[in-house]
TORKE-982052 format. One record per residue (C-alpha): residue in one letter; x, y, z. Coordinates in steps of 0.5 Angstrom, whole numbers, plus 500, padded with zeros to 3 digits. Layout:
% residues N
aXYZ/...
This chain:
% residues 453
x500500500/x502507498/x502512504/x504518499/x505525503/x502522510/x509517510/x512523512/x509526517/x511522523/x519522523/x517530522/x513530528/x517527532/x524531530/x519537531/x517535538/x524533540/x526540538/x520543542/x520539548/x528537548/x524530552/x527524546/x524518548/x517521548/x518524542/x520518539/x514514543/x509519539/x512518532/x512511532/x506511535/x503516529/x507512523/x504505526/x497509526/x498510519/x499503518/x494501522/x488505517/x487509524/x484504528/x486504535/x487496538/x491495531/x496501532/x498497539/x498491536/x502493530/x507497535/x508492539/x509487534/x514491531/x518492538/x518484538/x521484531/x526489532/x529485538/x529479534/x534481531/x541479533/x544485529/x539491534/x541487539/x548487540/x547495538/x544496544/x548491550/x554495546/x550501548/x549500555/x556496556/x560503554/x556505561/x560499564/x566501560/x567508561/x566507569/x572502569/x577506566/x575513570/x575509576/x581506575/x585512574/x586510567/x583517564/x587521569/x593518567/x593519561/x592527561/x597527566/x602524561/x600528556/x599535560/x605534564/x610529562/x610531555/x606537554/x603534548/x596539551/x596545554/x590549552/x583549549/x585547542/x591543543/x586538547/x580539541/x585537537/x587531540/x580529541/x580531533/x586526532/x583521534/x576521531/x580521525/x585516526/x581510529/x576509522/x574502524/x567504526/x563510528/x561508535/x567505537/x570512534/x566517539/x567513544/x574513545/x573520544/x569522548/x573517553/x578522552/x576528551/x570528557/x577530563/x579535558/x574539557/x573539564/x580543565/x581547560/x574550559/x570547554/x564545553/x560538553/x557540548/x562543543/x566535545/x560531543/x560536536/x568534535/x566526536/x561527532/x564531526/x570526525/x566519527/x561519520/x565522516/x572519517/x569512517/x565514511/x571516507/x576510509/x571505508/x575499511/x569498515/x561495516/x560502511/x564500505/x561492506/x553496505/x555500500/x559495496/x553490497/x549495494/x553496488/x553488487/x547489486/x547494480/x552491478/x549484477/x543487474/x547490469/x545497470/x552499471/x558495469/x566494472/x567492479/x564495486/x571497488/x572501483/x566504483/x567505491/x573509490/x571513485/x565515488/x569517495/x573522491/x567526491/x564525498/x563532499/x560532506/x564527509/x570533506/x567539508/x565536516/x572534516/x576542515/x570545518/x571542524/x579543524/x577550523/x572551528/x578547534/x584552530/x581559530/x577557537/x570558532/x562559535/x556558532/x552558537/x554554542/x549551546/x552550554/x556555557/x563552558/x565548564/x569551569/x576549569/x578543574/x583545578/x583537582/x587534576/x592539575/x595537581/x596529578/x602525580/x606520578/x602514581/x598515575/x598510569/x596511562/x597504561/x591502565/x587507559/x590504554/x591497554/x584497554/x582501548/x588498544/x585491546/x578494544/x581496537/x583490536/x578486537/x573490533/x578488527/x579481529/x572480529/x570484522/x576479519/x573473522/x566475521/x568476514/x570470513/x577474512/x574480508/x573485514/x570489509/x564483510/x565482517/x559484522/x559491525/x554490530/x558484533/x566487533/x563493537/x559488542/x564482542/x569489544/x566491549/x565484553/x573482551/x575489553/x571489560/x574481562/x580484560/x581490564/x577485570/x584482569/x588487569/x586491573/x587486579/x593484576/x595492577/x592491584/x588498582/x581494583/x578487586/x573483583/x568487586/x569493585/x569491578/x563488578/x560494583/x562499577/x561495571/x554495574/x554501575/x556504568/x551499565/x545503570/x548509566/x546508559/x539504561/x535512558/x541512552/x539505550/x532506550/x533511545/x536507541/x531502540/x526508540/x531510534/x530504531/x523503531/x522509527/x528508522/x522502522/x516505522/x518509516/x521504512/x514501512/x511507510/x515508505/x517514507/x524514502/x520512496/x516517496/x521522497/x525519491/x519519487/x517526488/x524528486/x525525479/x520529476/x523535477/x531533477/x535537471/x541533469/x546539470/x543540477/x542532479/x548530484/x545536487/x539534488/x540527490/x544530496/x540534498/x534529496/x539524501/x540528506/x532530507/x532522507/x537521513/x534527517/x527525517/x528518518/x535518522/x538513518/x545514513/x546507512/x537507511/x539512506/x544509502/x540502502/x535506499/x537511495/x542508491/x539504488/x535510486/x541513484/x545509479/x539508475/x537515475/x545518472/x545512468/x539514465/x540521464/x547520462/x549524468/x556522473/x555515476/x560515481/x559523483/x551521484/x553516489/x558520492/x552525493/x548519497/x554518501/x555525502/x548526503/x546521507/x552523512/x549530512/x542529514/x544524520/x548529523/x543534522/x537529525/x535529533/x533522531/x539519528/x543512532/x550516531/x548522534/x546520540/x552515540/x556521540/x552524545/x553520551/x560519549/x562526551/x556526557/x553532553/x545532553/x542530547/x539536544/x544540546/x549536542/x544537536/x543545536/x549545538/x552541531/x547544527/x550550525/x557547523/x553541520/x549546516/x555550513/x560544511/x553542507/x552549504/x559547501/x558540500/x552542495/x557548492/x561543490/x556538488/x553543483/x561545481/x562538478/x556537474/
């Protein structure tokens, strides 16, 4: 059944609302609830059964799963290395030993070379960064807020430039397709790295970021910059940076072990879902290991920290199944189809790798979902340039870009709320603050995309 201009009401009601009343997981609950009243021919009884049906399957689903245990394993994750004095450690060692920090930017920039040095994959990413980033900001003044903007700004965009992860095993499998179908032909890797050359976006976010850091830019920030710490500038010796980063080089190594092994020795194949998961166990047994080992935290006090982190991230993990659920919802709805439907008509061959940016981009806004876009849209895409002999490889660089652009502007992306509760930033705060930078990489992103036409 087609739904036409109602299959886009839901996923913007509850981006509105979210805007509105900053209460995410109530605004997801409604735009759900909307989207499968839809569905339901607006009967009541059916809508609650369509809603807990959908909540079902979507649990059924190993993939969404272990995205959520990751979710609420970071919690345990981030407790363990700030209770053991890892994350004190390396400050010290960075701030005093080496002097490698000693402002603002210099920790804005360390935060930013590590989003864009670890490329595996976007969760792990932030993450990290955030890890990192959180005690910086407390001691050199700058907002959560402008640390989750830093996480954020880096993970998609470097991970969708550098596909050596789960983004570029879709978008390859994605291409296999029209490559099978005839509709272009060659092989998928050459198409790939032909279309990277023009992931805009991905381009822009990077060097935008950077100058926000290096010339200390604001574009409205949305909370005040924390007072600068005075408890850690008296660090000593005693602490250790090992205790921080064996457990983050074990988690790096885990995630590509995995996607070697789930690959059956292609990572570009492996489970994304499952290295981020199986990380997240194999790094908290070995820091219970380590730790005790280092005589820094008995058993218990693993378990009782552990639990206590995990307890941290139950709100966020609920976000992300709420995230989920209407990235569904408007799947059902059609909400991508018509989108690109509606676009065709009007599309000039001068103008069509712009458009299907920003086509991309409303997509990924209105249904929080880059990889949703790309499933949907590239398939849409190639076909389209084909058929108006337009560039192929820069129209699906414009899905990519597109795609990434619309997520990082969306209240309701899975991406951005990572982000969020790696820097320990509110959630709306994240993405009123991010918007305006977001805004201004895309508004050059587009310029270019209309340049090479």
């Amino acid at each position: 059944m087609e739904y036409g201009y109602l299959s886009i009401i839901p996923p913007l009601f509850a981006i509105v609302m979210a805007l509105l009343t900053r209460r995410v997981l109530l605004s997801l609950f409604v735009g759900i609830l909307s989207a499968q009243y839809i569905i339901a021919d607006f009967q009541l009884l059916a809508t609650l059964q369509h809603t807990v049906a959908l909540f079902v399957s979507l649990l059924s689903e190993a993939w969404i799963v272990k995205t959520l245990l990751f979710a609420l394993l970071v919690g345990s994750v981030m407790a363990l290395l700030k209770a053991s004095g890892g994350i004190e450690g390396l400050i010290d060692l960075l701030t005093r030993r080496y002097a490698l920090v000693t402002s603002k930017r210099s920790a804005l920039l360390l935060t930013y070379g590590v989003g864009v040095l670890i490329f595996i994959e976007s969760s792990i990413t932030s993450l990290i960064a955030g890890a990192i980033g959180r005690p910086l900001s407390e001691r050199y003044g700058f907002s959560r807020a402008k640390l989750a903007y830093v996480c954020d700004s880096t993970s998609a965009p470097v991970c969708s430039l550098i596909m050596i992860n789960g983004w570029g095993a879709l978008v390859l499998g994605l291409l296999a397709t029209q490559l099978s179908s005839g509709v272009i032909t060659g092989d998928g890797v050459s198409w790939l790295l032909d279309a990277l050359v023009y992931n805009f976006y991905a381009m822009a976010a990077l060097a935008v970021t950077f100058a926000v850091i290096w010339f200390d830019l604001n574009m409205g920030e949305a909370t005040l910059p924390h007072r600068k710490s005075t408890a850690q500038q008296n660090s000593t010796n005693s602490a250790d940076a090992l205790l921080m980063l064996l457990p983050l080089g074990v988690m790096i190594a885990t995630v590509f072990l995995v996607l070697f092994i789930t690959g059956g020795g292609n990572m570009l194949h492996g489970s994304g879902s499952s290295a981020i998961f199986y990380a997240q166990v194999v790094t908290l047994v070995f820091m219970g290991l380590y730790y005790r080992y280092k005589q820094v935290m008995r058993s218990k006090k693993w378990f009782q920290e552990a639990f206590n982190g995990l307890k941290s991230m139950r709100e966020i993990a609920l976000i992300l199944l709420f995230a989920f659920a209407i990235g569904a919802s408007t799947q059902g709805l059609g909400t991508g189809t018509y989108l690109a439907a509606f676009s065709q008509d009007i599309l000039s061959v001068t103008y069509v790798a712009a458009v299907i940016f920003l086509l991309a981009a409303v997509m990924a806004f209105a249904t929080g979902t880059s990889w949703g876009t790309f499933s949907i849209m590239i398939p849409v895409a190639v076909p389209m340039a084909v058929g108006m002999d337009a560039n192929v490889a820069l129209c699906i660089g414009a899905v990519i870009s597109g795609g990434v652009f619309g997520d990082h502007c969306s209240p309701i992306s899975d991406t951005t709320i990572i982000a969020s509760l790696a820097s320990g930033c509110d959630h709306i705060e994240h993405v009123v603050t991010q918007l305006p930078y977001a805004l201004l990489s895309g508004l050059i992103a587009l310029l270019f995309f209309i340049a090479f036409s």
